[in-house]
C-alpha positions, 0 to 999 in steps of 0.5 A: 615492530622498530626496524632493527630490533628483532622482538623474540617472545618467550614460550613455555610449552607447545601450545603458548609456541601455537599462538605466539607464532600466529604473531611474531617469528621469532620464539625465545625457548624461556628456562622459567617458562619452561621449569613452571610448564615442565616441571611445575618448578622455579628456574633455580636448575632443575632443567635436565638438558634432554629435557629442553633438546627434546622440547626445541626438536617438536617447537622446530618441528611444528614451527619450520619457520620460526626462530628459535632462540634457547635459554640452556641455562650454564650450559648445564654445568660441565663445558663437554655437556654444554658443547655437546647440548650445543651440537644437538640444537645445532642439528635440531635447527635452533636459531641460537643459544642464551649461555650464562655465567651462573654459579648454582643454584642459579636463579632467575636474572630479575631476583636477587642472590645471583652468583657468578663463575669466576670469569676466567672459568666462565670465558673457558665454557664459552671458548670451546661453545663457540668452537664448536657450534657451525652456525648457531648464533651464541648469546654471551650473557652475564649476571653480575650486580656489581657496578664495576664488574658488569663494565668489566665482564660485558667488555670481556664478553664483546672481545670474544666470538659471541655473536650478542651480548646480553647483562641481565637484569638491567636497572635503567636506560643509563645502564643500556648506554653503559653497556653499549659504550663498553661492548662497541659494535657488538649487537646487544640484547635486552631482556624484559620481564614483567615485575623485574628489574629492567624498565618497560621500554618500547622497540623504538626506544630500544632501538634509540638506545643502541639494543639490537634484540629484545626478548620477551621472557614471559608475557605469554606464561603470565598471561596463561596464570591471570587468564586459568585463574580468572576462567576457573573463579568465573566457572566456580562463581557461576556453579560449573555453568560454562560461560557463552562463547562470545566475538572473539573467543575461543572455543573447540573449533577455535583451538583446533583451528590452531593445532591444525597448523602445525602438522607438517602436512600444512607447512609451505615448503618454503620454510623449510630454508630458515633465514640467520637470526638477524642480529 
């Protein structure tokens, strides 16, 4: 970890959550991990906003000390519900919210055929998000493609209240210097996905670069497909003979072990205080 760059990593269930806590303590709540675990669909909006508000309050119940930073999509169409999807993280404890300037369908920020809100309609949406959370760190993100219009909406976003500024679907480390050199002293976020468009860079290069948070979108849901694949070709291949449980791997006692750690009971009162999301 660079000192400076806060790392969040992307899960898509409880379980993903367990073992991505053992590691980092920041949690990025993905809306592609979340439409696959959840609905068994692609983030093109199938999200219904109870949906995720009631997903976040049993990450924020299990993981007391953990960030949580939401994905909450356009904040699900209409300005009134995005405010109000606001309030409800709010209370729950979330650390801080991801809000886009998609037009729907939406589509993941790595693939192509996004569409954008006139700006304009998007800075209203934000406005009154910003209004009305207390606490809650807001991410202003934006998916324009266009050269041009990426300089001009990320500039538009820094001279707002949002707290971090995020263009998805970044192309190259000039763009990284692009970005920055437009949004001033805002902190800047940067999204990487396996086989996306952005650049695998590290978090000391990030954080030579200018970036202040890095999210992981879906190292643990990509993982989660090679390893069941893998498990399952394995267990066919041997006729359904279970493979021996060797140095490191997990079996029932492993797996309670972890489970165990987030009934309440085992939680050190301590982390009941969560500490902002350093920015």
């Amino acid at each position: 970890m660079s000192e400076g760059v806060t790392p969040l990593i992307g899960v898509f269930d409880m379980f993903s959550a367990s073992v991505a806590a053992q590691h980092y303590n920041g949690l990025f709540v993905s809306g592609f991990g979340f439409a696959a675990s959840y609905y068994g669909l692609p983030d093109i909006g199938f999200i219904a906003w109870p949906d995720m508000v009631a997903f976040v309050q049993r990450l924020r119940l299990a993981f007391p000390g953990q960030h949580l930073l939401v994905d909450i999509d356009d904040g699900y169409v209409d300005p009134e519900v995005a405010c109000h999807v606001i309030e409800q993280l709010e209370m729950i404890g979330a650390s801080g919210v991801i809000l886009e300037d998609q037009q729907r369908p939406r589509r993941c920020g790595h693939v192509d055929g996004k569409r954008i809100l006139p700006l304009p309609e998007y800075l209203e949406k934000l406005d009154l998000v910003l209004r009305t959370r207390q606490d809650l760190v807001v991410v202003a993100r934006t998916d324009a493609t266009d050269e041009e219009e990426i300089l001009v909406r990320a500039a538009a976003l820094a001279e707002t209240d949002a707290d971090v500024i995020l263009v998805d679907g970044v192309r190259s480390v000039d763009w990284i210097h692009r970005v920055r050199s437009v949004i001033g002293g805002k902190p800047l976020l940067f999204n990487q996905i396996a086989g996306g468009k952005s650049p695998r860079i590290s978090l000391p290069e990030l954080a030579e670069f200018g970036v202040n948070v890095a999210i992981y979108s879906t190292p643990c849901l990509f993982a989660a497909q090679t390893a069941m694949d893998e498990a399952l070709l394995r267990l066919k291949s041997d006729n359904g003979r279970l493979p021996e449980i060797t140095a490191g791997g997990v079996g029932v006692k492993e797996s309670l072990a972890l489970l165990e750690r987030n009934i309440s009971r085992n939680h050190p009162k301590k982390n009941k205080e969560l500490a902002d999301l350093p920015v």
